[in-house]
C-alpha positions as CSV (number, residue, x, y, z in Angstrom):
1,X,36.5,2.8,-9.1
2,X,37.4,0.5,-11.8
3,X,39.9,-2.6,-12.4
4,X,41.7,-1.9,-15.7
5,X,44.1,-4.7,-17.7
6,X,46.8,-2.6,-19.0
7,X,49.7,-3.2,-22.0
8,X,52.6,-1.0,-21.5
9,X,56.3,-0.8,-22.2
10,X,59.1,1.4,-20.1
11,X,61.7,3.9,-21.4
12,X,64.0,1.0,-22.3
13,X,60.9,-0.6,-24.8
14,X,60.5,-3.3,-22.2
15,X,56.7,-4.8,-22.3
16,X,54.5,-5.0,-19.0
17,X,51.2,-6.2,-18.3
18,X,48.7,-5.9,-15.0
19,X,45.7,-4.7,-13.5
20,X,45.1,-1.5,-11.9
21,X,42.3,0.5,-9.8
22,X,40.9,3.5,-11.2
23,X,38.7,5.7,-11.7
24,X,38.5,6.0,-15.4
25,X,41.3,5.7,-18.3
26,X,42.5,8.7,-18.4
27,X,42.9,8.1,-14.5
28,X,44.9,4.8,-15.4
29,X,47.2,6.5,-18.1
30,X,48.3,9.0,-15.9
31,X,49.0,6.6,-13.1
32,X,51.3,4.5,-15.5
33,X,52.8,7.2,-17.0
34,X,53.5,8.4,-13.5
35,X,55.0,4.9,-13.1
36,X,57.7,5.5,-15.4
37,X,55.6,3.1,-18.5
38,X,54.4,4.1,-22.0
39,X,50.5,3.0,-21.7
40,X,49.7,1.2,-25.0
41,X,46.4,-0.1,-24.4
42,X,44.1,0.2,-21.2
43,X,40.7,-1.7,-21.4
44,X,38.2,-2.7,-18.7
45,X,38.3,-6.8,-18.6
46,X,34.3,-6.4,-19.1
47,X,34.9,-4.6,-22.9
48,X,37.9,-7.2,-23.9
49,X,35.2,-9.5,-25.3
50,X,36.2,-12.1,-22.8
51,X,34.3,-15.4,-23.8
52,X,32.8,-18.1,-21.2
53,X,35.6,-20.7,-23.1
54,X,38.5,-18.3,-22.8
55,X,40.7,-21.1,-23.9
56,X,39.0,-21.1,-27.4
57,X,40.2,-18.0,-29.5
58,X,39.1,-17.4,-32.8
59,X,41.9,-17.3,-35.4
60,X,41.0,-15.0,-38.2
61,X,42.4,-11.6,-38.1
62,X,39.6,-9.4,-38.2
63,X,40.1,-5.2,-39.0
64,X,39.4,-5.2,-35.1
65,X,42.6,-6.4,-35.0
66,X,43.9,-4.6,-37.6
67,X,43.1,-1.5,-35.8
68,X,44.4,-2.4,-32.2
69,X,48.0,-3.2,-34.4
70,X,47.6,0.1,-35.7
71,X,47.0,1.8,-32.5
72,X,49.9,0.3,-30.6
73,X,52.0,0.8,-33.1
74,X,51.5,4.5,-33.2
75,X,51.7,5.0,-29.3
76,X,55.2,3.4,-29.5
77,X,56.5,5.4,-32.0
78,X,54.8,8.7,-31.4
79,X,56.6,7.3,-27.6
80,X,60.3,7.4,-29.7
81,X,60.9,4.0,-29.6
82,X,62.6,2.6,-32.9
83,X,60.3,1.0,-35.6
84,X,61.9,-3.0,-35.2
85,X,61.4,-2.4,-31.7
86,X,58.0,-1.2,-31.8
87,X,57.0,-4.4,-33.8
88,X,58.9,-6.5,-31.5
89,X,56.8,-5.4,-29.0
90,X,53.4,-5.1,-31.2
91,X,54.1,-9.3,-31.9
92,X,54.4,-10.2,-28.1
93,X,51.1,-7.9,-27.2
94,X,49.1,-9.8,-30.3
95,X,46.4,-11.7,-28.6
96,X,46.1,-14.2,-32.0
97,X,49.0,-15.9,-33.0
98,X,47.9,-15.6,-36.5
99,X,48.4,-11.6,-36.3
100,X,51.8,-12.9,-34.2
101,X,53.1,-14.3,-37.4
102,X,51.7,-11.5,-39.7
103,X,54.0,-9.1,-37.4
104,X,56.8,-10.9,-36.6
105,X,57.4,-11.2,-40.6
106,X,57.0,-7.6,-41.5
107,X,59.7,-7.7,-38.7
108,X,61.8,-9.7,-40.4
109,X,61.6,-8.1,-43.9
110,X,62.8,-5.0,-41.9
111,X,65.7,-6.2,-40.7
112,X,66.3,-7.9,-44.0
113,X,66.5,-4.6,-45.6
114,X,62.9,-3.7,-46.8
115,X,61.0,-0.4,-45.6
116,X,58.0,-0.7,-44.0
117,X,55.4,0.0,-46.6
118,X,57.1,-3.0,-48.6
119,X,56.3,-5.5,-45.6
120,X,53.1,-4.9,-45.2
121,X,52.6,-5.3,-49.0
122,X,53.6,-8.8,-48.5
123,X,50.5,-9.2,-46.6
124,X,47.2,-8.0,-48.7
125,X,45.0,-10.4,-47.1
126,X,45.5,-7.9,-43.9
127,X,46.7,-4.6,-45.1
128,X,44.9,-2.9,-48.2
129,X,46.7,-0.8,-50.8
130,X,45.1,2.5,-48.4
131,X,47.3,1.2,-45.5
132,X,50.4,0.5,-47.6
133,X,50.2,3.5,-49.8
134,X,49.3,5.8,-46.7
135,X,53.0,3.9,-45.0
136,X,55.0,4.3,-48.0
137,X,54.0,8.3,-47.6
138,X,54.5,8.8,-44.0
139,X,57.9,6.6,-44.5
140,X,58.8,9.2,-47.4
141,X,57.9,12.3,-45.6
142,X,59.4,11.1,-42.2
143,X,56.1,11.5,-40.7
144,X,54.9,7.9,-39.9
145,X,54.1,8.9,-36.4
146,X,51.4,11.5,-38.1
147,X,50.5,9.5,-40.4
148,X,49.6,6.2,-38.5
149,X,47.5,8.7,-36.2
150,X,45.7,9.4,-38.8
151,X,45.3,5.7,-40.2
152,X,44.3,5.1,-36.4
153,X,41.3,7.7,-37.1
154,X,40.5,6.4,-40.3
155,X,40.4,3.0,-39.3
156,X,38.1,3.8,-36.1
157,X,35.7,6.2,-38.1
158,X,35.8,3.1,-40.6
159,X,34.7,0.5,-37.6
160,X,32.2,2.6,-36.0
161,X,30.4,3.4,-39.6
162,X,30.6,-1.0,-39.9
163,X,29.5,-1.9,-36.4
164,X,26.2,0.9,-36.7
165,X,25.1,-0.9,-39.8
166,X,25.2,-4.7,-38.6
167,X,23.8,-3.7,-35.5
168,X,21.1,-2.0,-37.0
169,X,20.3,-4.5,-39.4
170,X,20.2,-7.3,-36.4
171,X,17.0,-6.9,-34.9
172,X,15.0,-6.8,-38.3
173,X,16.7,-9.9,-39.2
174,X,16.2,-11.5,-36.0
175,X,12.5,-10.5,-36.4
176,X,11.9,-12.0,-40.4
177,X,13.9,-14.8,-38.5
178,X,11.0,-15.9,-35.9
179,X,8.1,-15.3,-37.7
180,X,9.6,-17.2,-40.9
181,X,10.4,-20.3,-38.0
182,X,6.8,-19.7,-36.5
183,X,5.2,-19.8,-40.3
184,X,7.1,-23.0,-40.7
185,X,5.9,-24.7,-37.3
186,X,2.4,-24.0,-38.3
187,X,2.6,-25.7,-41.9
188,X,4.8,-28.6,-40.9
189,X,3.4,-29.4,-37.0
190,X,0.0,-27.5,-36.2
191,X,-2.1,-27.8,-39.2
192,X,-1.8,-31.4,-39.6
193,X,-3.1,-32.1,-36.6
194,X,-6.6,-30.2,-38.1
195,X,-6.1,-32.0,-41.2
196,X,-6.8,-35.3,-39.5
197,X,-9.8,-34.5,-37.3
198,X,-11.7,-32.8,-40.7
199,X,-10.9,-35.9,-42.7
200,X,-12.5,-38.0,-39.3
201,X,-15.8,-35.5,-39.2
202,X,-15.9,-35.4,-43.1
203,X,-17.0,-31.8,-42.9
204,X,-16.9,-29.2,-45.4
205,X,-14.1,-27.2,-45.2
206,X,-13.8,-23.6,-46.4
207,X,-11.6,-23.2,-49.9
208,X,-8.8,-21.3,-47.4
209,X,-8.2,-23.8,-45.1
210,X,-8.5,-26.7,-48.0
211,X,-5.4,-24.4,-49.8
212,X,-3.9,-24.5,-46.3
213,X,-4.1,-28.2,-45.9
214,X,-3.0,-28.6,-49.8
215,X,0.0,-26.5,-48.4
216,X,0.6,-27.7,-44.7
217,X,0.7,-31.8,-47.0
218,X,2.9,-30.0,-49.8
219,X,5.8,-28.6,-47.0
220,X,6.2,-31.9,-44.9
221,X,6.1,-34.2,-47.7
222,X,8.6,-31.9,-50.0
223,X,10.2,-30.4,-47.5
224,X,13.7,-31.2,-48.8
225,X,12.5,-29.9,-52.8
226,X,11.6,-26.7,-51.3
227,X,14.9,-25.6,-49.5
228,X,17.0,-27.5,-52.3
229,X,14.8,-25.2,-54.6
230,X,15.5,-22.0,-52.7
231,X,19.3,-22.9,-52.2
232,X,19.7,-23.3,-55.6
233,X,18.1,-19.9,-56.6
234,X,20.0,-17.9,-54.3
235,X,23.2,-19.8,-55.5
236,X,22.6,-19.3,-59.0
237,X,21.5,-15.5,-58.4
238,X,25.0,-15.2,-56.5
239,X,26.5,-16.6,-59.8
240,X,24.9,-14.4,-62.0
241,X,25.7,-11.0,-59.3
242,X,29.3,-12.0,-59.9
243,X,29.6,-12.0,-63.6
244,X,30.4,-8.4,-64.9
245,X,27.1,-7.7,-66.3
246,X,24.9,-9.2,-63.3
247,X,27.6,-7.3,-61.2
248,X,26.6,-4.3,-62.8
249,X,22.9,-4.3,-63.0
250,X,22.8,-5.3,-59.1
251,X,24.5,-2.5,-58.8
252,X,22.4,0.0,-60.9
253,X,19.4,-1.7,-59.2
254,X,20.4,-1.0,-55.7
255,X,21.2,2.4,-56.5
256,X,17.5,3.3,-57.5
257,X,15.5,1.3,-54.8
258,X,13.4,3.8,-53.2
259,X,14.9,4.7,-49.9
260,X,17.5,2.1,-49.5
261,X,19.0,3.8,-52.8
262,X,20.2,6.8,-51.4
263,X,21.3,5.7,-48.2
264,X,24.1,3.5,-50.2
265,X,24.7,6.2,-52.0
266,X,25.6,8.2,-48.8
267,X,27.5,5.0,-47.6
268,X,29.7,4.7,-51.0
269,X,30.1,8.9,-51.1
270,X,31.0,8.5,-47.1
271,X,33.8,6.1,-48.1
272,X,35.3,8.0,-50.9
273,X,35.8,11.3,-49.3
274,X,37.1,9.8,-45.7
275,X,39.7,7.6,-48.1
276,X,40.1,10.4,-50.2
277,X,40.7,13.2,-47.6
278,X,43.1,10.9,-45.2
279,X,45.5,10.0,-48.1
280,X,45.4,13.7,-49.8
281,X,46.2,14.4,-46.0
282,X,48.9,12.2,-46.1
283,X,51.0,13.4,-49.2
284,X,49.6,10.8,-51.7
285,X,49.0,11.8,-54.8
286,X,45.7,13.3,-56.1
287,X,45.5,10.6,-59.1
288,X,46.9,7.8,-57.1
289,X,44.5,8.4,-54.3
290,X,41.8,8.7,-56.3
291,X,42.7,5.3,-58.1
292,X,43.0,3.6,-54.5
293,X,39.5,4.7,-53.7
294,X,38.1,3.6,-57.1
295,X,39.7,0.1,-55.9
296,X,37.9,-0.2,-52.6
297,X,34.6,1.0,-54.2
298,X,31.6,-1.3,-53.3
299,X,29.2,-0.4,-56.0
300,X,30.3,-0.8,-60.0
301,X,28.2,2.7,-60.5
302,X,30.1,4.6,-58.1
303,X,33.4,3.0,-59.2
304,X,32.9,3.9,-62.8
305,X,32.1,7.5,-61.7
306,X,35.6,7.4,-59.3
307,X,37.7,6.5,-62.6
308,X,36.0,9.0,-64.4
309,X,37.5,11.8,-61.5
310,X,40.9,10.0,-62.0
311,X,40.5,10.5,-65.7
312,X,39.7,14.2,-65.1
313,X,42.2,14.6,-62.4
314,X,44.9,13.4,-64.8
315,X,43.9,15.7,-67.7
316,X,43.7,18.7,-64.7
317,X,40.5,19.5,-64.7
318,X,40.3,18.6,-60.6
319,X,38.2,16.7,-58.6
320,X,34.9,19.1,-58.6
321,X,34.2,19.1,-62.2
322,X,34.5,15.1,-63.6
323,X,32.4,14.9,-60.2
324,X,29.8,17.0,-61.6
325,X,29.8,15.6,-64.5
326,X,30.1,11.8,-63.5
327,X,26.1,12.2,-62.5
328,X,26.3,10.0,-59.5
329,X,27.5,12.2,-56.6
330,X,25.5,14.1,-54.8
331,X,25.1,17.9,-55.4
332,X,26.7,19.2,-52.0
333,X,29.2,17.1,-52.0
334,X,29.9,18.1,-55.3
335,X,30.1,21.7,-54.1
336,X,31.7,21.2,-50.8
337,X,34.9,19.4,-52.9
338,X,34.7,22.6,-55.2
339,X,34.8,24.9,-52.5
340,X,38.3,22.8,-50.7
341,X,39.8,23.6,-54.4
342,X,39.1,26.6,-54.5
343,X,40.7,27.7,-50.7
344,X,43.2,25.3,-51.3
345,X,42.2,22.9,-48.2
346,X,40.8,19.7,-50.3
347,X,42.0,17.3,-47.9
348,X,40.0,18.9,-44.6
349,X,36.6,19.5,-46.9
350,X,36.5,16.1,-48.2
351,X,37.0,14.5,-44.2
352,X,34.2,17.1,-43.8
353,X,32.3,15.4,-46.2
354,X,32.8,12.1,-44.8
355,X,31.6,13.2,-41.2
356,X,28.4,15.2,-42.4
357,X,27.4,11.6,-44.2
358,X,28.3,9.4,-41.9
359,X,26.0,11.0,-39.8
360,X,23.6,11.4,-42.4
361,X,23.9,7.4,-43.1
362,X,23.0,6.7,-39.4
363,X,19.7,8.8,-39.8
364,X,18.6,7.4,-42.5
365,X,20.0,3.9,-41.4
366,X,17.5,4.8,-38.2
367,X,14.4,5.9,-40.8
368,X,15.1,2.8,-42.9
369,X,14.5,0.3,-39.6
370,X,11.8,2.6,-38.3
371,X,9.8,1.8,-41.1
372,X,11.4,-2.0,-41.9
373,X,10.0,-3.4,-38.2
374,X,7.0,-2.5,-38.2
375,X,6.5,-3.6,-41.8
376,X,8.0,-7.0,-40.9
377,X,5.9,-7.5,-37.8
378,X,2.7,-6.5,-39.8
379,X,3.5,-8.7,-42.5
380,X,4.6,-11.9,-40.0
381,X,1.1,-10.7,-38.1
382,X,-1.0,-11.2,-41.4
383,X,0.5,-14.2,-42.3
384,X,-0.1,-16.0,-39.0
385,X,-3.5,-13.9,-38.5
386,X,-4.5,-15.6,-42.1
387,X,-3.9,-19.0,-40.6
388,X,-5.3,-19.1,-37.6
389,X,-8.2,-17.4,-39.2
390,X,-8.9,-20.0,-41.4
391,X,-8.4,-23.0,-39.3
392,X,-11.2,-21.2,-37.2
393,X,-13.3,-20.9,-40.1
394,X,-13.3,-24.7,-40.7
395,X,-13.9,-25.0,-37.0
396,X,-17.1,-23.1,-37.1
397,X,-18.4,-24.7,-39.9
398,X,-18.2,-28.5,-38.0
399,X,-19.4,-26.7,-35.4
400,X,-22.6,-25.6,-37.8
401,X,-23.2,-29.2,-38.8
402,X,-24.7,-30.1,-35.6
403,X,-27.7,-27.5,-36.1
């Protein structure tokens, strides 16, 4: 058995908060429901993120935020209650008081008159032209229960896809991390503790341990010209990456890097058929979907080659063929997209698409760090192999002058 914090409202939209013993929470919906309350969120206080400072909250709304919005938004009106009254309650169950705001002013725009896709507009910093044109449908259709599901899946599949990558990229950054620190006590604190007992013996030393010496003297006395040196380059390369042609040859670059290529590639075609397929699910239209996905594009390359479908989409030749022809995409998704055309269910293929390479991004996510760690640790291992190995050269060669 289990203590769950729960977040629920009764049949008249009142909001209620507690804890709860049970076994799971499926366990714990049922028992509220059986209560007479609408469960709108049920966490265990371990998974809540609680901090050792609870009193200190970070303030920026993340898409974690974003999504738990989303989430208790739909449960209250898939649950019947009216929309100002579901946002009424969404703004007293915001943990941040800066998504508090955000809400209670898409509130207020509803009850000034404005529909709900035209509130969230307001707000671009937090809600992306996907969430507002996916809205606008469901408000159009008189679907918005269906459709902020669905923008409750997409916004999940979204977070998982995020929170695989960045924890897959921690531990090979933690690793270049330490050895880069442990390189750096070597130069600045152990070798120059050699360098004055060789001066003292007046030995020679071997040319690797005098370049080692040269370098150890070089870091601590120009310490500050050597990070100044490095900021500067990776400030000016960031410069350069966000000009249109430095934007667009970064791109190209990444694109063709041997195995980290094609595992963006997967990410990029991932993204475009999971945006794709939930707003062609959604009553968007083809072309203006298409146009949306071209705007949330993270590669120039695969951007120019979403425009290109638009274009092709417009003239009605589809979304198979400018695919094909664009050059970028790869040839089964290419096929799979032909193939939703053809039987008339594009929307289903192309989420079908996005879940064969998601997973396919996660294997190859896994191959990539397979290979990265052990490169890193061998690399790290030479580097401080290389100088240990040479301050023991120079010790056997002291050692030699006594014979």
């Amino acid at each position: 058995m289990a203590i769950f914090v729960y977040k629920a409202v009764n049949t008249q939209g009142k909001s209620a908060e507690g804890r709860l013993e049970a076994s799971d929470s499926r366990t714990a919906a049922f028992r509220l429901q059986s209560m007479g309350l609408i469960p709108v969120s049920i966490e265990e206080p371990s998974k809540r993120g609680a901090s050792i400072l609870p009193a200190i909250r970070f303030q920026r709304v993340s898409r974690k935020d974003i999504l738990m919005f989303t989430e208790e938004l739909s449960t209250l009106v898939r649950a019947g209650l009216p929309l100002d009254r579901s946002l009424s309650i969404s703004a007293e169950l915001a943990a941040k008081p800066a998504l508090r705001r955000v809400i209670q002013d898409v509130l207020s725009q509803i009850k000034g008159g404005k529909s709900l896709a035209e509130a969230l507009s307001a707000h671009p910093k937090y809600f992306t032209r996907l969430y507002v044109n996916m809205i606008r449908a469901g408000e159009a259709g008189g679907i918005l229960d269906v459709i902020l599901l669905r923008l409750v899946e997409f916004e999940r599949s979204a977070d998982e896809l995020r929170g695989y990558l960045t924890a897959s990229l921690i531990y090979p950054c933690l690793l270049t991390g330490v050895g880069g620190v442990s390189v750096g006590i070597l130069l600045y604190f152990v070798i120059p503790k050699f360098a004055s007992i060789f001066e003292d013996i007046g030995a020679t030393i071997p040319a690797s341990t005098l370049f080692l010496l040269w370098l150890s003297t070089f870091t601590k006395a120009y310490w500050w010209v050597i990070l100044s040196g490095i900021a500067g380059i990776v400030a000016a390369a960031r410069a350069w990456v966000k000009t249109a042609k430095g934007s667009w040859i970064w791109d190209a670059v990444k694109l063709r890097m041997p195995m980290l290529g094609p595992t963006l590639l997967k990410v990029e075609v991932a993204r475009f058929a999971r945006t794709l397929g939930t707003l062609t699910a959604s009553a968007v239209p083809l072309i203006a979907g298409v146009r949306i996905v071209q705007d949330i594009a993270h590669n120039q390359i695969v951007a120019e080659a979403i425009s290109k479908i638009a274009a092709g989409a417009k003239r009605g030749e589809g979304v198979s063929k400018p695919m094909r022809d664009a050059g970028v995409f790869p040839g089964l998704a290419v096929h799979l997209v032909e193939v939703g055309e053809e039987t008339g269910r594009l929307d289903s293929m192309l989420l079908q698409i996005a879940d064969i390479y998601e997973k396919d991004v996660k294997t190859s996510v896994k191959a990539l760090t397979s290979v990265f760690e052990p490169a890193i640790i061998l690399v790290m291992g030479i580097l401080v192999g290389a100088v240990v190995l040479s301050m023991l050269m120079a010790i056997f060669s002291i050692n030699e002058i006594g014979f």
